[in-house]
N, CA, C and O atoms as a printed pandas DataFrame, in Angstrom:
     atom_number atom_name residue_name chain_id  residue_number  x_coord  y_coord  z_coord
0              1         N          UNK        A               1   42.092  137.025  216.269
1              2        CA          UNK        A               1   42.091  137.763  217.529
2              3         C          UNK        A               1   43.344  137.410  218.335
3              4         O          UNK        A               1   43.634  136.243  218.599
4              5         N          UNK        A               2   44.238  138.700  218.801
5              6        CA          UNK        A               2   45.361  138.140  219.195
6              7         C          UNK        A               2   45.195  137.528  220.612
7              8         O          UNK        A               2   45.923  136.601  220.968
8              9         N          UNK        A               3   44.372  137.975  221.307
9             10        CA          UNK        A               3   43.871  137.428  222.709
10            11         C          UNK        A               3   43.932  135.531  222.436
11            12         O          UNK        A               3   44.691  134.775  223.043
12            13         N          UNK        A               4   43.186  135.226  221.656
13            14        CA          UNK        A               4   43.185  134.024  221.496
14            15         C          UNK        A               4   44.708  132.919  221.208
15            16         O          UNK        A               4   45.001  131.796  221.619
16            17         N          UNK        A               5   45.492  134.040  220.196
17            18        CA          UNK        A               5   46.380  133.432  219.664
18            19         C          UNK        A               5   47.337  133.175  221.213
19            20         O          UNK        A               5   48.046  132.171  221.280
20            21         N          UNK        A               6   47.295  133.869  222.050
21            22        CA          UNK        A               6   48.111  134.403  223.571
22            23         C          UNK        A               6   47.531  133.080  224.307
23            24         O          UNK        A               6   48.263  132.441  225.062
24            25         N          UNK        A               7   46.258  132.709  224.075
25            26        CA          UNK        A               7   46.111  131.992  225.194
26            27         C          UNK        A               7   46.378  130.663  224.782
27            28         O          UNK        A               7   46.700  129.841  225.640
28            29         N          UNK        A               8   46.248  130.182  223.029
29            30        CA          UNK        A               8   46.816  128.909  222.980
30            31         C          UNK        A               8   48.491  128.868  223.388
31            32         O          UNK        A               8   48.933  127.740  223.609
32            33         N          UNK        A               9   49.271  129.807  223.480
33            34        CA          UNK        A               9   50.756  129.929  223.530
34            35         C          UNK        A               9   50.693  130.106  224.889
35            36         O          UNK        A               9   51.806  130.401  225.324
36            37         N          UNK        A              10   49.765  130.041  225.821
37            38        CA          UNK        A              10   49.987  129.701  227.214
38            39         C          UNK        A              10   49.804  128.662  227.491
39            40         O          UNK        A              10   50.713  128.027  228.028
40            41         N          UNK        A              11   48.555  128.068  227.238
41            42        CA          UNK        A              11   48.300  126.857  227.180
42            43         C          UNK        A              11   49.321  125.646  226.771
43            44         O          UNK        A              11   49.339  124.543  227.318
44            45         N          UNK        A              12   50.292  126.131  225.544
45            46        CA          UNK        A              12   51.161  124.989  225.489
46            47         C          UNK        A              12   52.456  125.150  226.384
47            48         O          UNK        A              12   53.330  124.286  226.445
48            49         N          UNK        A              13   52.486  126.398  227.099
49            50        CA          UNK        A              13   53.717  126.376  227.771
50            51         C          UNK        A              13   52.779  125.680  228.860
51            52         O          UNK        A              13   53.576  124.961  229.462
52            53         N          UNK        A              14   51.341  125.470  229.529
53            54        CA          UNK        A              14   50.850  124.801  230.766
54            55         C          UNK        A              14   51.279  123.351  230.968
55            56         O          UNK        A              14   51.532  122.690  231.974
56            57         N          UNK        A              15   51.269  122.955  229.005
57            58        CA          UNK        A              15   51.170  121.699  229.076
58            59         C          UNK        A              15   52.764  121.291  228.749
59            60         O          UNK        A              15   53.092  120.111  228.621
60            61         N          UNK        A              16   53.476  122.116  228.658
61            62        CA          UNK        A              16   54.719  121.628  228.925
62            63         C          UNK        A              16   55.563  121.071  229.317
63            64         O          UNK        A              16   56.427  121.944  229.400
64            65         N          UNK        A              17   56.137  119.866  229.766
65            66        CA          UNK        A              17   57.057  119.050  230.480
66            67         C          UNK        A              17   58.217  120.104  231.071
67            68         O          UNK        A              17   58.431  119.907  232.267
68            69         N          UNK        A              18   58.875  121.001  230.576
69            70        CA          UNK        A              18   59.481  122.165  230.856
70            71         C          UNK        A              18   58.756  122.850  232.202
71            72         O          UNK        A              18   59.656  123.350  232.877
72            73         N          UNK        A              19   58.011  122.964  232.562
73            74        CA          UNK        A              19   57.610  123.431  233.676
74            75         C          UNK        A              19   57.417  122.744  235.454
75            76         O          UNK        A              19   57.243  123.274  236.551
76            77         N          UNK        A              20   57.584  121.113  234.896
77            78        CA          UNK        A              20   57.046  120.438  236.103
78            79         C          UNK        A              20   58.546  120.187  236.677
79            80         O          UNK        A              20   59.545  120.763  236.247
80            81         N          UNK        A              21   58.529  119.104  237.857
81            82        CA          UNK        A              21   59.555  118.825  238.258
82            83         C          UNK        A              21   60.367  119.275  238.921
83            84         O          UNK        A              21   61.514  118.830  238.948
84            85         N          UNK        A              22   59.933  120.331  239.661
85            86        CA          UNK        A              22   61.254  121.350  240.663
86            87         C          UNK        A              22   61.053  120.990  241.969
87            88         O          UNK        A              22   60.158  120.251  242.378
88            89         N          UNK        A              23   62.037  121.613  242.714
89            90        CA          UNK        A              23   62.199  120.977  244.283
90            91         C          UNK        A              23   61.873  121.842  244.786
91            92         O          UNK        A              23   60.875  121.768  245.503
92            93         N          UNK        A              24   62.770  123.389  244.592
93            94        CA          UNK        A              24   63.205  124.286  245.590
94            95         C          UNK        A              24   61.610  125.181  246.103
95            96         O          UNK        A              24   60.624  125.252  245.369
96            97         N          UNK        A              25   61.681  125.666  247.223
97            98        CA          UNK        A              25   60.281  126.705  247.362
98            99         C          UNK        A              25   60.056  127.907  246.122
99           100         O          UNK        A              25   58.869  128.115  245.868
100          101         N          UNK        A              26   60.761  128.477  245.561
101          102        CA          UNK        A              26   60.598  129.127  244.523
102          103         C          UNK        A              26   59.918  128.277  243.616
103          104         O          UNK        A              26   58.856  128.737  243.196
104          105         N          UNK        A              27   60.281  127.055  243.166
105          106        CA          UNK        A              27   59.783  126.213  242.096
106          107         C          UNK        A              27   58.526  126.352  242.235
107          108         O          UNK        A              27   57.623  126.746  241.497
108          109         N          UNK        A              28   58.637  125.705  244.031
109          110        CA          UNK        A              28   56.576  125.022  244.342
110          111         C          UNK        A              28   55.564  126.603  244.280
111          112         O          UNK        A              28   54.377  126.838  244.055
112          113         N          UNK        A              29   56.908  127.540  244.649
113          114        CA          UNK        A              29   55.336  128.807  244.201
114          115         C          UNK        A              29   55.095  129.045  242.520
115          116         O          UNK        A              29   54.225  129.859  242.209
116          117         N          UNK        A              30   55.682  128.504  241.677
117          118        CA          UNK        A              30   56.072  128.369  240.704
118          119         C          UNK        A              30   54.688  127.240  240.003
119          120         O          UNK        A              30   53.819  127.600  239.210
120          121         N          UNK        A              31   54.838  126.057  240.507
121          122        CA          UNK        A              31   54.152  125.015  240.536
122          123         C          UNK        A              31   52.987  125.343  241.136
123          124         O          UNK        A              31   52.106  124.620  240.671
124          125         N          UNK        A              32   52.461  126.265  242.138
125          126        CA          UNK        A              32   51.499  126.566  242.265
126          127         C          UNK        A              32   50.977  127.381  241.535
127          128         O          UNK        A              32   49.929  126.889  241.117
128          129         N          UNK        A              33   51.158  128.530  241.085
129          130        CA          UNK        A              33   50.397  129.241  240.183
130          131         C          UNK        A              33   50.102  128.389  239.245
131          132         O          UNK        A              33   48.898  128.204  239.066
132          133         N          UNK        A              34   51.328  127.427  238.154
133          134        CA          UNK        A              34   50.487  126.369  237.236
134          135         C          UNK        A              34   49.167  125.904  237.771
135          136         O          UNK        A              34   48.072  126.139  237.258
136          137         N          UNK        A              35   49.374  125.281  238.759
137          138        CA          UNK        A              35   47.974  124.566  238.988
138          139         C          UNK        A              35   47.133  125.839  239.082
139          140         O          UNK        A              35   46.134  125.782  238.365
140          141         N          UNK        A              36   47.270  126.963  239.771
141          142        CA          UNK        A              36   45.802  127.606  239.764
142          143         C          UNK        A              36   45.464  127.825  238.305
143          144         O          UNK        A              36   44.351  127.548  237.859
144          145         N          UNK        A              37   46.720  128.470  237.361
145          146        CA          UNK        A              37   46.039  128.416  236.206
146          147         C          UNK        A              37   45.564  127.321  235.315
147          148         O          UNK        A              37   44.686  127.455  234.463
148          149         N          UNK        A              38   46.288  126.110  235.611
149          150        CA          UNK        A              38   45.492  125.294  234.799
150          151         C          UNK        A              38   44.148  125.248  235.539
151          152         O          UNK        A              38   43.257  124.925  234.755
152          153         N          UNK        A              39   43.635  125.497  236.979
153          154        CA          UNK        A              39   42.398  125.485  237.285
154          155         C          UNK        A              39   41.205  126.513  236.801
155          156         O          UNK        A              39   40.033  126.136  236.774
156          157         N          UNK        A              40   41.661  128.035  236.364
157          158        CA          UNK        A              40   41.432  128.401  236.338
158          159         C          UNK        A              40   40.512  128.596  234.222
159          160         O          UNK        A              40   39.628  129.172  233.588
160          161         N          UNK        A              41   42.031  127.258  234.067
161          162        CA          UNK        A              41   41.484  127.681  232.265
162          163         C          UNK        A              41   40.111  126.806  232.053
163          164         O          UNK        A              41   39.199  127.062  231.267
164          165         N          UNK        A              42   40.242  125.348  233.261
165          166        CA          UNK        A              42   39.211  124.599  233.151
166          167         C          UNK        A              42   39.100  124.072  232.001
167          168         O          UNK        A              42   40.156  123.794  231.432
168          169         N          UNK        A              43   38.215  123.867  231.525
169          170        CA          UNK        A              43   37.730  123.173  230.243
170          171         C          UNK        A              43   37.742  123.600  229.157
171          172         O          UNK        A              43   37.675  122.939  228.120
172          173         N          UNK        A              44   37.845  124.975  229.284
173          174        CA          UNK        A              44   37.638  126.482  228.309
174          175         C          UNK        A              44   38.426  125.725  227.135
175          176         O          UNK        A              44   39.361  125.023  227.521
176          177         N          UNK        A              45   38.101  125.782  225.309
177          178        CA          UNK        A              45   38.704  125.455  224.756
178          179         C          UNK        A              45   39.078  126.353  223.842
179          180         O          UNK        A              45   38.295  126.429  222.895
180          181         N          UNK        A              46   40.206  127.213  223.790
181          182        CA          UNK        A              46   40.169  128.656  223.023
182          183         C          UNK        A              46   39.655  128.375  221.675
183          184         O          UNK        A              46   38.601  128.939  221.380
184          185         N          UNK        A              47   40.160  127.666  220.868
185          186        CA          UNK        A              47   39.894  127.145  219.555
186          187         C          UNK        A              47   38.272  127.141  219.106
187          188         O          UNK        A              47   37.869  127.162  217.943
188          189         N          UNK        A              48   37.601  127.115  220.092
189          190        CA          UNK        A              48   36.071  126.939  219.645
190          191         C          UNK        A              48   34.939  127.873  220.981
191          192         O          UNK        A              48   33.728  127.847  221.199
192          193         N          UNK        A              49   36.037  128.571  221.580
193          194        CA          UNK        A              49   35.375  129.695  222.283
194          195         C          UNK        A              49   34.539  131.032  222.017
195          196         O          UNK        A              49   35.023  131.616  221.047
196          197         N          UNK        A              50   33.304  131.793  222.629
197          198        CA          UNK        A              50   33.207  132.762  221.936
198          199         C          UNK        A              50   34.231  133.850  222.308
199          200         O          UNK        A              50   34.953  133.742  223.299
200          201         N          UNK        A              51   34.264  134.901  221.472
201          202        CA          UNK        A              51   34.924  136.362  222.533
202          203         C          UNK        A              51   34.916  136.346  223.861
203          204         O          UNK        A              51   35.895  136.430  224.603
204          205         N          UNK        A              52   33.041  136.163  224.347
205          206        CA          UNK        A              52   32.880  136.889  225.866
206          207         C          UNK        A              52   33.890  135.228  226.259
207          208         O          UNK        A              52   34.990  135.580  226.685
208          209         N          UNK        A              53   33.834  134.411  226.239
209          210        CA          UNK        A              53   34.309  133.524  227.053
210          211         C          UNK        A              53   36.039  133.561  227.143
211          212         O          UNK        A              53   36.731  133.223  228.104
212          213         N          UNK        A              54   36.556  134.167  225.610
213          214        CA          UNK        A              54   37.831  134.356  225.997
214          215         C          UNK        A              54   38.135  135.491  226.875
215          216         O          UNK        A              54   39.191  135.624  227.494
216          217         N          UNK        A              55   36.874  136.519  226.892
217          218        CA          UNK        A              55   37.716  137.836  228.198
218          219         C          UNK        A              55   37.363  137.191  229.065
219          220         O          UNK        A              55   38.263  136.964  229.873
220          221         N          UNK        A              56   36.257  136.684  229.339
221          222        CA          UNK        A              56   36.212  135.612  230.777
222          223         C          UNK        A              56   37.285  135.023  231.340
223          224         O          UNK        A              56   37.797  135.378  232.402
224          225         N          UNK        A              57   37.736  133.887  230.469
225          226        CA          UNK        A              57   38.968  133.685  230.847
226          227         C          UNK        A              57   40.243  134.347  231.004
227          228         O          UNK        A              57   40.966  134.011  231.942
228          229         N          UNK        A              58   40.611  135.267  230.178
229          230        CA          UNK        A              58   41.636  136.283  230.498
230          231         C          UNK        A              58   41.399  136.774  231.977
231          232         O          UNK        A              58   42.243  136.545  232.844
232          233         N          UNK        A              59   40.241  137.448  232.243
233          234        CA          UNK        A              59   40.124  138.306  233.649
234          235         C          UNK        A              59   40.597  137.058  234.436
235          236         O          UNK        A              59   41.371  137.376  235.338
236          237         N          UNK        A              60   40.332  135.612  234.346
237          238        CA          UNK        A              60   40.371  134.448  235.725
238          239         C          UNK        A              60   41.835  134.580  235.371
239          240         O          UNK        A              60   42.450  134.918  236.383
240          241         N          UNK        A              61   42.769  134.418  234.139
241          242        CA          UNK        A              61   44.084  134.409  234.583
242          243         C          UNK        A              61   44.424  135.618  234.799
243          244         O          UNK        A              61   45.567  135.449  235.223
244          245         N          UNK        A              62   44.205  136.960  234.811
245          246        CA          UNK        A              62   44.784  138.269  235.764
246          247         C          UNK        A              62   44.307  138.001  237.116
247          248         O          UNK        A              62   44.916  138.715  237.913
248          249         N          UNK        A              63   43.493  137.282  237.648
249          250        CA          UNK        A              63   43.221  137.338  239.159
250          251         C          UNK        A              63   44.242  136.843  239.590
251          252         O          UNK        A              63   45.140  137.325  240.281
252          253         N          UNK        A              64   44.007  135.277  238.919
253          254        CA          UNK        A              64   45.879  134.008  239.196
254          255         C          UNK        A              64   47.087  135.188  239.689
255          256         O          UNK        A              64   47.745  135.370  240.713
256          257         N          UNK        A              65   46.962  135.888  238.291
257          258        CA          UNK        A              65   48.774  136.547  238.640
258          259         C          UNK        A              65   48.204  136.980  239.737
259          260         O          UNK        A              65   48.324  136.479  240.854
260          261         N          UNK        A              66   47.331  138.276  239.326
261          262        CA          UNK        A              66   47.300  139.453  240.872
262          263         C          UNK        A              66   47.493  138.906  242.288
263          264         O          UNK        A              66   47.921  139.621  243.194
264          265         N          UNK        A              67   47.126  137.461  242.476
265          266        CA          UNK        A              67   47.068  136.678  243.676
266          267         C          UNK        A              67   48.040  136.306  244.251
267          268         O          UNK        A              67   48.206  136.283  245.470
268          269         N          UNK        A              68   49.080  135.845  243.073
269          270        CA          UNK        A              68   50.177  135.258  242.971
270          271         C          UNK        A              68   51.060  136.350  243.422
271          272         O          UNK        A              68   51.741  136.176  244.433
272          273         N          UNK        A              69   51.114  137.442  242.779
273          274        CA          UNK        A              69   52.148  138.519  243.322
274          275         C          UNK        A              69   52.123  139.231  244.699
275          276         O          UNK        A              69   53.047  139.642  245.401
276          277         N          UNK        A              70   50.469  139.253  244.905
277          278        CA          UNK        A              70   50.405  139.326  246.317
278          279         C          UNK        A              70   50.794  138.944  247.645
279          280         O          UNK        A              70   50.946  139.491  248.737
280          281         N          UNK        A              71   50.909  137.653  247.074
281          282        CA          UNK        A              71   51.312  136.526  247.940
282          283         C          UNK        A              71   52.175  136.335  248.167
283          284         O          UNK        A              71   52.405  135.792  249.248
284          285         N          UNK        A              72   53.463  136.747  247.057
285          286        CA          UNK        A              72   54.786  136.363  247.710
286          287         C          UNK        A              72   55.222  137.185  247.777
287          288         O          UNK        A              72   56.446  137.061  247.830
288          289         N          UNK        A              73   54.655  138.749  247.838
289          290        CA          UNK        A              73   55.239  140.227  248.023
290          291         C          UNK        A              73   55.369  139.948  249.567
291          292         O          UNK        A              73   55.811  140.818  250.317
């Protein structure tokens, strides 16, 4: 299921060292969406998830963005 394959390849860009570490206000809105999405993936473990729990989680990370773009529109 490619849904799944998408969310471990997010997941390792979450857990990335590549992502942390910025100063500027762009960064920290940057740094904030990480954290909502890592809040948002929670515990969820794609690897041993069912379907409904991976669209579950998909819809919580489209809220993240939708929120995110809102916000700094």
């Amino acid at each position: 299921m490619k849904k799944r394959s998408l969310l471990s390849d997010l997941q390792s860009i979450l857990s990335s060292s590549l992502v942390s570490g910025s100063t500027s206000s762009e960064d920290d809105q940057a740094t904030d969406l990480l954290s909502a999405l890592k809040n948002a993936w929670g515990s969820t473990d794609e690897s041993n998830a069912t379907d409904e729990e991976i669209s579950a989680l998909f819809d919580k990370i489209a809220k993240v963005f939708e929120q995110s773009v809102s916000s700094s529109s």
